[in-house]
N, C-alpha and C positions, 0 to 999 in steps of 0.2 A: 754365227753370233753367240748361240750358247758355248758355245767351247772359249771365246775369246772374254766375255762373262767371268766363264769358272776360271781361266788365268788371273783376270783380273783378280778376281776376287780373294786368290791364291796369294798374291802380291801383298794385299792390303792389311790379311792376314797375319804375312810376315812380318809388313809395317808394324801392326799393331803389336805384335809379341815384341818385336826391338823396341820399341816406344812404351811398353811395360817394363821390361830390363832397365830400360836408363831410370823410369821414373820411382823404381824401386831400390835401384844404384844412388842415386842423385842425394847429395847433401844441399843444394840450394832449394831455397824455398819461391824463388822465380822460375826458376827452371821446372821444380815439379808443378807450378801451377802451370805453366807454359804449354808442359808434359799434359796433364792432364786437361787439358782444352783440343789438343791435336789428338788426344785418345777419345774421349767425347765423340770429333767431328768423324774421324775412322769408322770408329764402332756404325757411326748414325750412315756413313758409305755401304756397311758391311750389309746393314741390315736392306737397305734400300739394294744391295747385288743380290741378296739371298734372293729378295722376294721378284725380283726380274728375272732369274734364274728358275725361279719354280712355276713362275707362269708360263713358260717359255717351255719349259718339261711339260708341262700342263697341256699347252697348246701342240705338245707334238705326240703326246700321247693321244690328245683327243684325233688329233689327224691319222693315226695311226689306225684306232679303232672305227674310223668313218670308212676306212678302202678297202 
């Protein structure tokens, strides 16, 4: 599960760096809003992978030091 996690998370990433490029590219002013609503919802993915990620490291380091 964690490994499939840090993929994902890895993906989302990339999304968001190409979804900066265009909105930093972009002459329309719909498009950059457009842009900047799908960057919003990512970032708010990202932060919800980190923190399921580091519980998840959490919960295996605690298991680790119980055996």
């Amino acid at each position: 599960m964690l490994e499939y996690l840090k993929k994902l998370l890895a993906k989302r990433n990339a999304k968001l760096n190409e979804l900066k490029k265009r909105n930093s590219e972009s002459e329309d002013l719909n498009e950059v809003r457009s842009l900047g609503i799908e960057i919003s919802e990512i970032t708010e993915e990202i932060r919800g992978l980190e923190a399921q990620i580091a519980d998840l490291e959490a919960a295996e380091n605690n298991d680790e030091g119980t055996e």
